[in-house]
GULUMKE-251405 format. One record per residue: chain; x, y, z of N, C-alpha, C, O in turn. Coordinates in Angstrom, 3 decimals. Each point is the difference from the previous one (the first is absolute). Layout:
BEGIN
+-------+----------+----------+----------+----------+----------+----------+----------+----------+----------+----------+----------+----------+
! kette !     n.c1 !     n.c2 !     n.c3 !    ca.c1 !    ca.c2 !    ca.c3 !     c.c1 !     c.c2 !     c.c3 !     o.c1 !     o.c2 !     o.c3 !
+-------+----------+----------+----------+----------+----------+----------+----------+----------+----------+----------+----------+----------+
!     A !        X !        Y !        Z !        X !        Y !        Z !        X !        Y !        Z !        X !        Y !        Z !
...
+-------+----------+----------+----------+----------+----------+----------+----------+----------+----------+----------+----------+----------+
REM end
This chain:
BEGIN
+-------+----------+----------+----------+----------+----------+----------+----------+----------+----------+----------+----------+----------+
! kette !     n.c1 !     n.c2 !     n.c3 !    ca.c1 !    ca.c2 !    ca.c3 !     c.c1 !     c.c2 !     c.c3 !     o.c1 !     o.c2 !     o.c3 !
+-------+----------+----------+----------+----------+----------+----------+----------+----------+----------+----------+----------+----------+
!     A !  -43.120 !   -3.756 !  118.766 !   -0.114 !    1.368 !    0.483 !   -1.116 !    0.718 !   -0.753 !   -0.110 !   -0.348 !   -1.176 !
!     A !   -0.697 !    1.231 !    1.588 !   -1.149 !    0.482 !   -0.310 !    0.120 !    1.990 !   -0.245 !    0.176 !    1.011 !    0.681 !
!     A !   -0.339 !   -1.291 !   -1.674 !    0.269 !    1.342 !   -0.537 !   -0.773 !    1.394 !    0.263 !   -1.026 !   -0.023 !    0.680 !
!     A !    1.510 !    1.227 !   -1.210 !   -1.009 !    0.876 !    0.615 !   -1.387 !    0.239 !   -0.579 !   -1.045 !    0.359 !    0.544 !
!     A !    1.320 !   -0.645 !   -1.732 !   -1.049 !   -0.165 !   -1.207 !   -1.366 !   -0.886 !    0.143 !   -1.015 !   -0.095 !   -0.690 !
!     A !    1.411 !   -0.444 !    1.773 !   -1.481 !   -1.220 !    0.044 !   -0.632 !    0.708 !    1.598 !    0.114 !   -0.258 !    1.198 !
!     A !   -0.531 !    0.863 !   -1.710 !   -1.390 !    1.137 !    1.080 !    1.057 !   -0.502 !    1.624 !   -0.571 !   -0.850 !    0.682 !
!     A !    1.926 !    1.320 !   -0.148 !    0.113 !   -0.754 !    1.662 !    0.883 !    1.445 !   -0.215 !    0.508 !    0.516 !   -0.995 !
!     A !   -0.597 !   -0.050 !    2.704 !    1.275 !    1.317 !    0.343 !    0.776 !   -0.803 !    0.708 !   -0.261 !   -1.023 !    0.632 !
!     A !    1.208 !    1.580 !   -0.801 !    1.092 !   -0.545 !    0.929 !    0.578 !    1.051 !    1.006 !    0.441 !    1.143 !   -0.124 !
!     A !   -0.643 !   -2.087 !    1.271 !   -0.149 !    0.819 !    1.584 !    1.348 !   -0.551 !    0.679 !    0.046 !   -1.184 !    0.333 !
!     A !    0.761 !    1.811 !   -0.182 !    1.297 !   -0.267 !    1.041 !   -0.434 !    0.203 !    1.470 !   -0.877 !    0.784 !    0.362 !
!     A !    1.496 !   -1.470 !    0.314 !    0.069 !    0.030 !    1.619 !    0.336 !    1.742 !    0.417 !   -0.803 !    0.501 !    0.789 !
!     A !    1.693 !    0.193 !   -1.186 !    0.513 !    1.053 !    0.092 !   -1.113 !    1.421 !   -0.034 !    0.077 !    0.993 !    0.723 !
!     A !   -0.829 !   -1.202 !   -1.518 !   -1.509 !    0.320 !    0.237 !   -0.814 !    0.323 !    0.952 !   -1.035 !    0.662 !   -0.081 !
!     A !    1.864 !   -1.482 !    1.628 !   -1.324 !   -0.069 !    0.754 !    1.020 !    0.387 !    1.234 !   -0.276 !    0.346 !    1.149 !
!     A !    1.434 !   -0.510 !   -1.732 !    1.114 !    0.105 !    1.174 !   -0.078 !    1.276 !    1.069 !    0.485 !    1.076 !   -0.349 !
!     A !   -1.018 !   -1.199 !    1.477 !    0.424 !    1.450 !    0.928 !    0.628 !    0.710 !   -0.232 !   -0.242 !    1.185 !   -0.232 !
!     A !    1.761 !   -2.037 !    0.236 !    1.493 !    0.601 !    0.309 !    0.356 !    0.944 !   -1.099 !    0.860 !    0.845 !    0.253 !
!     A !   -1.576 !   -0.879 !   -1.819 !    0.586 !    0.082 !   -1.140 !   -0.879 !    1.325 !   -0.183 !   -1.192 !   -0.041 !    0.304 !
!     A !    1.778 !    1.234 !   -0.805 !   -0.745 !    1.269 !   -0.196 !   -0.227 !   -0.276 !   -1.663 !    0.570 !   -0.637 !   -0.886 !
!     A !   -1.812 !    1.554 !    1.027 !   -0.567 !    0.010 !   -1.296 !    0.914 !    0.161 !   -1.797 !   -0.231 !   -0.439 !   -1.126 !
!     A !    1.350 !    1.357 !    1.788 !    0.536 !    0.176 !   -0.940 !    1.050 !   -1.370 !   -1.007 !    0.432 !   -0.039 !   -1.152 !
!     A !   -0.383 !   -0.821 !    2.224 !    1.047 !   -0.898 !    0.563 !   -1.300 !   -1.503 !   -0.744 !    0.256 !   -1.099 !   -0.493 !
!     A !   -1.030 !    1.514 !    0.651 !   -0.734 !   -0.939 !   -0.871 !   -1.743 !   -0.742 !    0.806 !   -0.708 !   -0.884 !   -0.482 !
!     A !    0.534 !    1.526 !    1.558 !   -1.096 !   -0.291 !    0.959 !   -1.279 !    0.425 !   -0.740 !    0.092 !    1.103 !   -0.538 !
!     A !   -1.159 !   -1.684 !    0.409 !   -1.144 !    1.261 !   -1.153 !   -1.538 !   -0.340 !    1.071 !   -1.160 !    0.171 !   -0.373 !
!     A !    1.572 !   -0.638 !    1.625 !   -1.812 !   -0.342 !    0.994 !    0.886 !    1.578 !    1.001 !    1.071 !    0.477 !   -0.374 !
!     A !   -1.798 !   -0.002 !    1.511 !    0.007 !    0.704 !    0.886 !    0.546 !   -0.746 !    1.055 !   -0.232 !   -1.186 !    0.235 !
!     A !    1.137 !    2.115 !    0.532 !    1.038 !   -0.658 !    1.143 !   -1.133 !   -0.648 !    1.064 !    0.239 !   -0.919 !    0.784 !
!     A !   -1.416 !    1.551 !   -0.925 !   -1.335 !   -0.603 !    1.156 !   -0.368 !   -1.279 !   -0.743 !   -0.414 !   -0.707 !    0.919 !
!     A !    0.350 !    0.217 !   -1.685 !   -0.221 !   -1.101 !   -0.396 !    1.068 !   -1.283 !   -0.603 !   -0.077 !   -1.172 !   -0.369 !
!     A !    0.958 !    2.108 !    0.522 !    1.688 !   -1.155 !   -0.304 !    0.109 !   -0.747 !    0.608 !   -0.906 !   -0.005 !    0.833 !
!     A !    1.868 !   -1.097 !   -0.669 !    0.225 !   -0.891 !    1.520 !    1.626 !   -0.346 !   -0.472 !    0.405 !   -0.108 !   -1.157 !
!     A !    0.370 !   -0.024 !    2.392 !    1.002 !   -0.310 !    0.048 !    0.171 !   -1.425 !   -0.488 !   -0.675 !   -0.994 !    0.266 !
!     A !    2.049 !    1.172 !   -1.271 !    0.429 !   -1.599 !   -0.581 !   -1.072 !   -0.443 !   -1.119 !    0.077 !   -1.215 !   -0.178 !
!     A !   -0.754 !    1.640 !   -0.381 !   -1.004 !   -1.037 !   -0.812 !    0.576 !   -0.877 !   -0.684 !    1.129 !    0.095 !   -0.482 !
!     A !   -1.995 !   -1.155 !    0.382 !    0.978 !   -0.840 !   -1.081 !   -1.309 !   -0.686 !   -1.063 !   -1.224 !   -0.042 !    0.124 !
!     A !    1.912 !   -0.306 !   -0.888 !   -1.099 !   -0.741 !   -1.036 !   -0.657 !   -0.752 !   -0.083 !   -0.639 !   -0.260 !   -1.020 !
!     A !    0.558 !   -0.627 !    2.596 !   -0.788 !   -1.078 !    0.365 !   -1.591 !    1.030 !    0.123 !   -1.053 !   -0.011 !   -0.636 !
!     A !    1.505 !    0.717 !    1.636 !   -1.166 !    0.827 !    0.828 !   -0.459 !    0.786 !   -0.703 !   -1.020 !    0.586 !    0.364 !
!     A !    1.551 !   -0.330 !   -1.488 !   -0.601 !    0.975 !   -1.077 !   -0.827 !   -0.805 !   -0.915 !   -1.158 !    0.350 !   -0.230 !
!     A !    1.790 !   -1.658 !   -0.438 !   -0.781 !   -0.959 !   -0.616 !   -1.312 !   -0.570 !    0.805 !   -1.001 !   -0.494 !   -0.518 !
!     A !    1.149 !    0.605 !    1.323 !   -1.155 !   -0.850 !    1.467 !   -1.113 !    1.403 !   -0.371 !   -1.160 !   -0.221 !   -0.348 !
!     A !    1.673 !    1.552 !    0.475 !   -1.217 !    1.073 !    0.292 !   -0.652 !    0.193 !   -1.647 !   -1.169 !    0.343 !   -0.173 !
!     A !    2.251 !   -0.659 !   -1.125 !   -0.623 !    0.230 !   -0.979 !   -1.151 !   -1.210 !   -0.180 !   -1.106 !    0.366 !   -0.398 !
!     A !    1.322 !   -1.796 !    0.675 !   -0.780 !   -1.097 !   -0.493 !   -1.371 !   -0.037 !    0.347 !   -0.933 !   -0.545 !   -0.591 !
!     A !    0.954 !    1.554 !    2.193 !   -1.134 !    0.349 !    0.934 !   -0.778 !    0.605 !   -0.630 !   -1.132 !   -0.411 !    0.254 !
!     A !    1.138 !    1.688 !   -1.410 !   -0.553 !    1.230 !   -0.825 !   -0.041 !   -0.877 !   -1.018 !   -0.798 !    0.482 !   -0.804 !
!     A !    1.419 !   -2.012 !    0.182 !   -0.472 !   -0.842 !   -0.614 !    0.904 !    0.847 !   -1.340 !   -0.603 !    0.126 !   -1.066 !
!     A !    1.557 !    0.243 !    1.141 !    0.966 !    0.513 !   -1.656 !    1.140 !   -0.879 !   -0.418 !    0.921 !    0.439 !   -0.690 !
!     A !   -0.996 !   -1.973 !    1.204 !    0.497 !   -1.334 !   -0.714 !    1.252 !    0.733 !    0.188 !    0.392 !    0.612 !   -0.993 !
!     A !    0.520 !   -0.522 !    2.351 !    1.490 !    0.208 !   -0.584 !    1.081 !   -0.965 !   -0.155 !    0.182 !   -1.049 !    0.617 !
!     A !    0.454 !    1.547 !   -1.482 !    1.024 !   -0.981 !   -0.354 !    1.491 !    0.630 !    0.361 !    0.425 !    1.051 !   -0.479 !
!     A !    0.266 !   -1.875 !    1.394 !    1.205 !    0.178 !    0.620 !    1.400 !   -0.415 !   -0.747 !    0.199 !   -1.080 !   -0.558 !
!     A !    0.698 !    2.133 !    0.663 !    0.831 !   -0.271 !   -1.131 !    1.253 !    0.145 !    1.355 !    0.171 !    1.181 !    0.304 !
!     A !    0.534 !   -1.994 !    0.367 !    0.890 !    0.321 !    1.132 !    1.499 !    0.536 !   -0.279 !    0.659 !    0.644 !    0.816 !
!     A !   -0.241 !   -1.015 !   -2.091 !    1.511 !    0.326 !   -0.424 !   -0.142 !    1.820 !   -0.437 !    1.059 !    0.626 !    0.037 !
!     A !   -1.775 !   -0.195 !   -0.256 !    0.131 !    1.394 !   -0.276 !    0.651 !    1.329 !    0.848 !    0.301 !   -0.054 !    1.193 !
!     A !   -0.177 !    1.016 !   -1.883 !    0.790 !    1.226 !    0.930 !   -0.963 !    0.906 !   -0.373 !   -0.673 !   -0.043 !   -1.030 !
!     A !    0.633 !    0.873 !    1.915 !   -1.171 !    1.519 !   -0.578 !    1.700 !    0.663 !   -0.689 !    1.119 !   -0.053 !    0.510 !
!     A !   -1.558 !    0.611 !   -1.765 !    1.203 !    0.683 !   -0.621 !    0.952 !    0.788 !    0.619 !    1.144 !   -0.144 !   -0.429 !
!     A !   -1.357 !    1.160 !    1.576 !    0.657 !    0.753 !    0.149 !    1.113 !   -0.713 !    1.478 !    1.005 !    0.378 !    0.601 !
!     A !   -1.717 !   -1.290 !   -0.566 !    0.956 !   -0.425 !    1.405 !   -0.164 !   -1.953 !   -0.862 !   -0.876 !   -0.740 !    0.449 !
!     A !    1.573 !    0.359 !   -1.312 !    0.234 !   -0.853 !   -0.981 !    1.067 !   -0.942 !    1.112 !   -0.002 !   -1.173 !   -0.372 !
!     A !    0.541 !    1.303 !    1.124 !    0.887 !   -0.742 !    0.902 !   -0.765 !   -0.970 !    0.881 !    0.464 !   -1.058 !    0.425 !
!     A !   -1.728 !    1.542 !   -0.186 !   -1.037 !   -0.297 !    0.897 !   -1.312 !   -0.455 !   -0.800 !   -0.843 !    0.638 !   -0.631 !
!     A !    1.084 !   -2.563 !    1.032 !   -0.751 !   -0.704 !   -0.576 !   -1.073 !   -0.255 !    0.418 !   -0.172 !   -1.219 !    0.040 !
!     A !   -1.025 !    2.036 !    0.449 !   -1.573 !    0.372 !    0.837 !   -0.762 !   -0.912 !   -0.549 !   -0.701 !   -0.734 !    0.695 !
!     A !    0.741 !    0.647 !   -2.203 !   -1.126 !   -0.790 !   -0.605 !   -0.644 !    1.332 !   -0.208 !    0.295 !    1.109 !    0.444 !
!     A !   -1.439 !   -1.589 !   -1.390 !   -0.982 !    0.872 !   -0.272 !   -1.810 !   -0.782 !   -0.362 !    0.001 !   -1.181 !   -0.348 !
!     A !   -1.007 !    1.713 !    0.433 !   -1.347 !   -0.341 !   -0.286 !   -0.886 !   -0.022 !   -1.249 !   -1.015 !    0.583 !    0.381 !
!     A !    0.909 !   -0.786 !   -1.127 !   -0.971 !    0.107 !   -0.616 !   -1.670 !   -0.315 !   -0.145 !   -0.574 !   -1.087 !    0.075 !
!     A !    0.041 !    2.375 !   -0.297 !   -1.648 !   -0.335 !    0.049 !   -0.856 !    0.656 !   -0.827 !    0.304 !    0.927 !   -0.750 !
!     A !   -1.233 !   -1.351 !    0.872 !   -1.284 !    0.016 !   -1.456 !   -0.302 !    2.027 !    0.329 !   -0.259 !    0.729 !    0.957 !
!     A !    0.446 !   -0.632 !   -2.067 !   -0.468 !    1.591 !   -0.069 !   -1.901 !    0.082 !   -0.127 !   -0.674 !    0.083 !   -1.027 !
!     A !    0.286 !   -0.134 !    2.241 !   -1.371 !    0.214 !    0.537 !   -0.564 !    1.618 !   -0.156 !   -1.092 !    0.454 !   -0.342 !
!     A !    2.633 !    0.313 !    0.845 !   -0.785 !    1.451 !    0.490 !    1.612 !    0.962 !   -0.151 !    0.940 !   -0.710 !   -0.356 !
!     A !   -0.650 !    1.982 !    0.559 !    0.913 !    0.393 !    0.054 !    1.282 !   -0.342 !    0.295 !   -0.356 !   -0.998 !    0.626 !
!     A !    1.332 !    0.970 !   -0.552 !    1.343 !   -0.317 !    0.937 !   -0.752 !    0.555 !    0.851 !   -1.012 !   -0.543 !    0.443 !
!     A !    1.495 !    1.923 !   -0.043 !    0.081 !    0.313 !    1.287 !   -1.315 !   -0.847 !    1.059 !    0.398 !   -0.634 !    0.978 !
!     A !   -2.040 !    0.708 !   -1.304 !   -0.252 !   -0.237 !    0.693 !    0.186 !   -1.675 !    0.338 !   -0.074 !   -0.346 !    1.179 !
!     A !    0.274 !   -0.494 !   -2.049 !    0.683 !   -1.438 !    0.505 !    0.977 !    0.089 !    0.755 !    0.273 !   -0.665 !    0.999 !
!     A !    0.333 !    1.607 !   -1.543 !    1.307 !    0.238 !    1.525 !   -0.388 !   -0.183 !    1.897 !    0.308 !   -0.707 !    0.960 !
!     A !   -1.204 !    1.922 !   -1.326 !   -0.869 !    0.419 !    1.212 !   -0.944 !   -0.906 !    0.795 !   -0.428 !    0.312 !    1.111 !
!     A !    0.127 !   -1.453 !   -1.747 !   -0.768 !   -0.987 !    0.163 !    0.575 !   -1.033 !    0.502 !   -0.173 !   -0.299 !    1.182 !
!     A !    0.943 !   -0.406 !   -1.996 !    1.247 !   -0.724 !    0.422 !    0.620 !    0.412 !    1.616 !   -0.061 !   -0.741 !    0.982 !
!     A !    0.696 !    2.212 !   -1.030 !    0.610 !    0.575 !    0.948 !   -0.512 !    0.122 !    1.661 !    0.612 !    0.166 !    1.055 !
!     A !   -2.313 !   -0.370 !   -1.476 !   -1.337 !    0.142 !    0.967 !    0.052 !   -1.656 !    0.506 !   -0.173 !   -0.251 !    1.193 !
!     A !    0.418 !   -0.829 !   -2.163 !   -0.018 !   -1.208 !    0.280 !    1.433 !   -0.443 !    1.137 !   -0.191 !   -0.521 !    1.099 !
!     A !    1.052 !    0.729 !   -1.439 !    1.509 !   -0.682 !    0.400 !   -0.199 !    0.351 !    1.937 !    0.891 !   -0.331 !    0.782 !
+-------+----------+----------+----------+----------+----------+----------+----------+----------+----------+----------+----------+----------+
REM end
C-alpha cells in the first residue's frame, strides 16, 4: 500500500459521482460528473494525463466505510482540484 507521503493524492470514485452532492463528498461540477464511476474508468482517464495510478480495490471512502469503491492513487503533477477536473474531462 502506498502512502500519502510519497508525492500520489488519493482520488475516490465518489468524487466524480453525479448522484452524490457536494456536501456528501462530490468535489468536480454536476456538468462534468457521470453516473456510477468506478475506478477502472477513473484509472483508464488518469494513466491517459500519464499520473501512474495505482489501484487499491478493498478500500471505503471514510464516511460511507460500508461501501467498498476502492480508491486511486496518483502522482501529484498539479493541484487536486485541477487533476480532478482533468480526470473528470477524461471518463
Amino acid at each position: 500500500m502506498v502512502s500519502r507521503g510519497e508525492d500520489k493524492y488519493v482520488i475516490w470514485p465518489i468524487y466524480f459521482d453525479k448522484s452524490t452532492s457536494k456536501l456528501s463528498g462530490r468535489k468536480v461540477s454536476k456538468k462534468i460528473a457521470v453516473e456510477k464511476p468506478n475506478i477502472e474508468s477513473i484509472a483508464k482517464a488518469a494513466k491517459s494525463l500519464g499520473l501512474n495510478p495505482v489501484l487499491e480495490k478493498n478500500c471505503a471512502y471514510p464516511s460511507r466505510h460500508w461501501k467498498k469503491e476502492g480508491r486511486i492513487l496518483v502522482d501529484k503533477k498539479s493541484s487536486k482540484s485541477k487533476l480532478l477536473v482533468q480526470i473528470a474531462n477524461r471518463i
